[in-house]
N, C-alpha and C positions, 0 to 999 in steps of 0.2 A: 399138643404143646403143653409143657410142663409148666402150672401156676406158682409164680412166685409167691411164696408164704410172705405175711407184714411179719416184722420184729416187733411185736409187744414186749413192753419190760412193765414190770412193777415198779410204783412209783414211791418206794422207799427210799431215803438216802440214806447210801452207805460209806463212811469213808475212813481211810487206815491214815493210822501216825504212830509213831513210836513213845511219844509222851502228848496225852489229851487230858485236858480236865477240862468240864462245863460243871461253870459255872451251871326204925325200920321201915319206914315208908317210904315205896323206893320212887314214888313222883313218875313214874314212865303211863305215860297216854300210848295207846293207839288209836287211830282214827279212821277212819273210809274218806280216802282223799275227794276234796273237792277239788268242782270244775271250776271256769272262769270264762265268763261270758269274752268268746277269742274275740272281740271287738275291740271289749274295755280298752285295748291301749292306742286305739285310736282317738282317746280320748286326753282331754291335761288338763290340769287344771295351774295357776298362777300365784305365785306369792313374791310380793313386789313387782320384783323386774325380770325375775325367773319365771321362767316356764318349764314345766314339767312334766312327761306325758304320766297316765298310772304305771303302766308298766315301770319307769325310772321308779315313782314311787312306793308301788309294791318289792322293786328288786332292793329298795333301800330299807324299809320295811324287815325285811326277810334279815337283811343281816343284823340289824339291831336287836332283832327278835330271837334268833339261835348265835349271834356271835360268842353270847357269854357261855354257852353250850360246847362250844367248840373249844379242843384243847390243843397243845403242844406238845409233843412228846420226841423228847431224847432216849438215846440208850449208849450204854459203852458196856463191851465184852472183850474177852481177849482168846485173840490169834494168833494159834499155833504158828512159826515158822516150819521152812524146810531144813535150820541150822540150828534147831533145840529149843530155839527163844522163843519168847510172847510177843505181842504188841496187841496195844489198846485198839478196839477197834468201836467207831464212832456213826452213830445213825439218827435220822430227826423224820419223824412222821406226825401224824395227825389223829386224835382221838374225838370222839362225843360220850356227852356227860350222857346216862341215859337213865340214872337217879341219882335222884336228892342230897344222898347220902355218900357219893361217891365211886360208883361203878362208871367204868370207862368203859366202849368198846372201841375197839379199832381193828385192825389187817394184822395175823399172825406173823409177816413178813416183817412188821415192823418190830417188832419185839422178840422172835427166833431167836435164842441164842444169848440175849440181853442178864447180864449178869449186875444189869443194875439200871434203873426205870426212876425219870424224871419228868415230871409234869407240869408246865406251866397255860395258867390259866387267860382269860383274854384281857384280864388287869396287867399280867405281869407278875403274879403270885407265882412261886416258885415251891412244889411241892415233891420233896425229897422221898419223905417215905410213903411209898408206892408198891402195894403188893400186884403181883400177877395172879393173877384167880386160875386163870387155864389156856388151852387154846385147843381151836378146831382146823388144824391145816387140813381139813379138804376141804371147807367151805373158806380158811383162809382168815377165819376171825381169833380176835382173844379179847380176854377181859381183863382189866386192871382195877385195881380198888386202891383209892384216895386215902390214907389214913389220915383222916384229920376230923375234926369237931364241926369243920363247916358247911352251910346247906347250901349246894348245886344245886344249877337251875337246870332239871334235866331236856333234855328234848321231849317234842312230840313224831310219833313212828306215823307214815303214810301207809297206804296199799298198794304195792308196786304191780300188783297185776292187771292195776286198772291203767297204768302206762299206757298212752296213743303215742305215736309217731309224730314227731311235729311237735308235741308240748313243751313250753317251756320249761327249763328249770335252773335252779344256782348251786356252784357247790363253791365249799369255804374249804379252806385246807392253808396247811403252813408252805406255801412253798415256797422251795428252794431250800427248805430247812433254817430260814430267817426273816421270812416275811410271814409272819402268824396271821392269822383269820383274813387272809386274801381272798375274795369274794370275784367270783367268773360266773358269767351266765351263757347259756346256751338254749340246744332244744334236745332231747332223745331224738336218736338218729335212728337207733335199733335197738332188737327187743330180742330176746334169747341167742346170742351171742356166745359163741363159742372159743376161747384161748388158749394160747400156751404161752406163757410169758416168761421173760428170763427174769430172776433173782436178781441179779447182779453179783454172787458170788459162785459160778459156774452150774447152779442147781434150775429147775425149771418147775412149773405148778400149771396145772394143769387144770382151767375153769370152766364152766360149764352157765349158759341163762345167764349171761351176764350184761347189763343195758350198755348198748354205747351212746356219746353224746360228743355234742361238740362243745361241751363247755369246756374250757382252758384248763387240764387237770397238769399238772408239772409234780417236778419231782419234789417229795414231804410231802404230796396232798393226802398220799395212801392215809388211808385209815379215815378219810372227811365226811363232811356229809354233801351228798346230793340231794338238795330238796327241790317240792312241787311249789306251785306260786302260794300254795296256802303256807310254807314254811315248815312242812313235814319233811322227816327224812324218808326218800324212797329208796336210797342206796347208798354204799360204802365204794368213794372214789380207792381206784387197785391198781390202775394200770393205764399206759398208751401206748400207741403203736409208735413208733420211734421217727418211721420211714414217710410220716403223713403227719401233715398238720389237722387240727380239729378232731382227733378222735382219741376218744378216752373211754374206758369203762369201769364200769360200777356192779357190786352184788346186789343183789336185790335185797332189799329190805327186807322181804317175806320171809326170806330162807334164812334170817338168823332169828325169827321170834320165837319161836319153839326152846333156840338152847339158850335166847336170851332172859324167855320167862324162868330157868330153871336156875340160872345164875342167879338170879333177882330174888328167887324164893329160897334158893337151898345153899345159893355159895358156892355154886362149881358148875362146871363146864358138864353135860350131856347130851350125846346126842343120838336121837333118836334113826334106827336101823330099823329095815325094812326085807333085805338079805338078797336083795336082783340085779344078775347083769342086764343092763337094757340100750336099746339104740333108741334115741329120740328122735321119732316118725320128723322125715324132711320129704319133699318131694323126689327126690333122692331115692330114699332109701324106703321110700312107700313104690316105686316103678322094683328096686332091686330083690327085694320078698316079695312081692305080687299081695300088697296087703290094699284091704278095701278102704283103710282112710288115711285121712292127709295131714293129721294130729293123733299125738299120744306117747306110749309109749312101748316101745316094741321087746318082748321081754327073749333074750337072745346073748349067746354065747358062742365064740368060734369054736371054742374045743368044751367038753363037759357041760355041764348043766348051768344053766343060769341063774339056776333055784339053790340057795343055801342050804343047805342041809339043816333041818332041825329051826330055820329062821321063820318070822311071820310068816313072810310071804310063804314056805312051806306049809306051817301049818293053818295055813288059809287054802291053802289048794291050789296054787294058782302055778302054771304049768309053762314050760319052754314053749315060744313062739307067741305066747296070749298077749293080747294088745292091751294094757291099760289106759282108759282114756279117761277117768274120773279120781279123787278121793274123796270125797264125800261129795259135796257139788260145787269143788274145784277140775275144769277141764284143763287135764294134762296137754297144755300148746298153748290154748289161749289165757290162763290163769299164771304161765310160769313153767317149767320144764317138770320134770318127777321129783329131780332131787331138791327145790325149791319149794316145792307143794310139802314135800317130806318135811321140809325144815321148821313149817310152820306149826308143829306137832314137836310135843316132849314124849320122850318113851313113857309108854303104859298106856297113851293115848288110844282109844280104838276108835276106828273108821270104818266107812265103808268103802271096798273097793269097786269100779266098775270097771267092764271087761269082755274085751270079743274074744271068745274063741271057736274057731269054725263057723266063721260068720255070725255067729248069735252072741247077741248081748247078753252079759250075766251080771252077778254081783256075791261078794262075798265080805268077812266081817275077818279084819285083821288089826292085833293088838301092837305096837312100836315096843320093839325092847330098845335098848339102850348099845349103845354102839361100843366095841370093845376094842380099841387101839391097837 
């Protein structure tokens, strides 16, 4: 019997009208997410006549602590007809501040195409001139820069590989494209997650290790943050499934620190290549190669070589069929998928790679160049 696929769509809004107007210190932490004794919210404590267990606490906590972090983002572009003419065409997502100085990241979906970028902040500040720094449509991110004089309170970044099942978390996002910094809690549902989600203008994208959750993600959250109870961002709300309530997903945080450190230092988008087609070991697809483990990653091509020609991974040696299961002492499954462990690396970075081939464990030393669009 044939499984019905869910409709995931990205949770950008997008909408057409014929006449629209709307109205160096770069402060970015990252941190090793903390736990949270699962108890604590069986606990409350009382002020007056209210009662309040911690958990309410902590989830209020949390948004007073990154709401001013969290931004608004408009865009207006214009759309070709099929009768010669244009029309304005209109979209509202969601951004986080992630320095001091005005770098923005959000979901490349939201800003695709955007031939003019508006930002308001969680006062109500309205900030017009808005550069795009870049964007990374396969992991789905872009950056934006603030021009202005004033100091943003950036976020703090979590470690999304340390995600359990079960944890809680909040994400903030504008939705519906007019309720800014709307605040939903859930728990991760799931962990390396696999998508295909519709654009909403007949185009698809294609995601890979992405968390699901059932926090309330709606449409304008795209670009939010998912944070842990400590108030760290562990991922960038992207998408839900249409067909189902409570399921939402998020990129991991991991997989954008690599080009977000490179923005922060250099002012542009890079991102670090590696040059391997690869299946990510499922149970699956470890019975379908007859391969000896249950994590990793399977380096494999239907037709030609899987190995790039001339790429790291070539001149690291590393060969069609070999299993990667480490990058330095990141385990490819339980740390996040390959392309996520990649992400956490700028080009020119070198690692070490680990590696079954023919049953035996190896290791070899491979340099990230820079990925060429």
């Amino acid at each position: 019997m044939k499984r019905k696929s869910a409709i995931i769509t990205l949770v950008a809004i997008i909408g057409v009208s014929l006449l629209t107007a709307l109205g160096v210190a770069t402060g970015m932490y990252i941190q090793q997410q903390r736990t949270n004794d699962p108890l604590s919210s069986l606990n409350s404590t009382t002020d007056g006549n209210v009662t309040a267990t911690n958990q309410e606490n902590t989830i209020a906590a949390i948004a007073e602590k990154v709401g001013p972090s969290v931004v608004s983002i408009t865009t207006k572009s214009q759309v070709a007809s099929n009768f010669g003419t244009s029309s304005s065409q209109v979209g509202a997502g969601t951004g986080i501040i992630v320095s001091s100085d005005g770098y923005v990241m959000t979901n490349n979906h939201v800003i695709e195409d955007a031939n003019d970028v508006v930002v308001v902040d969680s006062t109500g500040e309205q900030y017009d001139n808005v550069t795009v720094i870049g964007r990374d449509p396969l992991n789905d991110v872009a950056f934006l820069k603030i021009e202005s004089s004033a100091t943003f309170k950036p976020v703090t970044l979590g470690n999304s590989s340390t995600l359990r099942i079960g944890q809680q978390v909040v994400a903030i996002g504008n939705a519906l494209g007019q309720y800014s910094n709307t605040v939903t809690s859930g728990i991760v549902s799931g962990v390396g997650r696999p998508v295909t989600a519709n654009a909403g203008n007949g185009q698809t994208e294609s995601l890979t290790d992405l968390i699901q959750t059932d926090a309330s993600i709606n449409p304008g959250n795209s670009g939010g943050p998912l944070l842990n109870m400590s108030g760290q961002v562990i991922g960038i709300n992207t998408a839900i499934a249409e067909d189902a309530n409570g399921i939402g997903f998020s990129i991991p945080i991991n997989s954008t620190k690599g080009v977000l450190a490179g923005v922060l230092k250099n002012g542009k988008v890079s991102r670090s290549f590696m040059g391997v087609s690869y299946l990510n070991i499922t149970a699956d697809v470890a019975k379908e190669y007859n391969l000896s483990v249950k994590e990793g990653a399977y380096v494999f091509k239907n037709e030609g070589s899987a190995i790039s020609s001339g790429s790291p991974a070539d001149k690291a040696g590393l060969k069609n069929k070999d299993v990667i299961t480490k990058i330095n002492d990141d385990a490819i499954g339980k740390q996040g998928g390959l392309s996520s462990v990649i992400g956490q690396y700028q080009p020119g970075d070198k690692v070490t790679i680990t590696f079954i081939r023919d049953g035996k464990e190896q290791t070899t030393e491979l340099t990230f160049s820079e990925y060429a669009s």
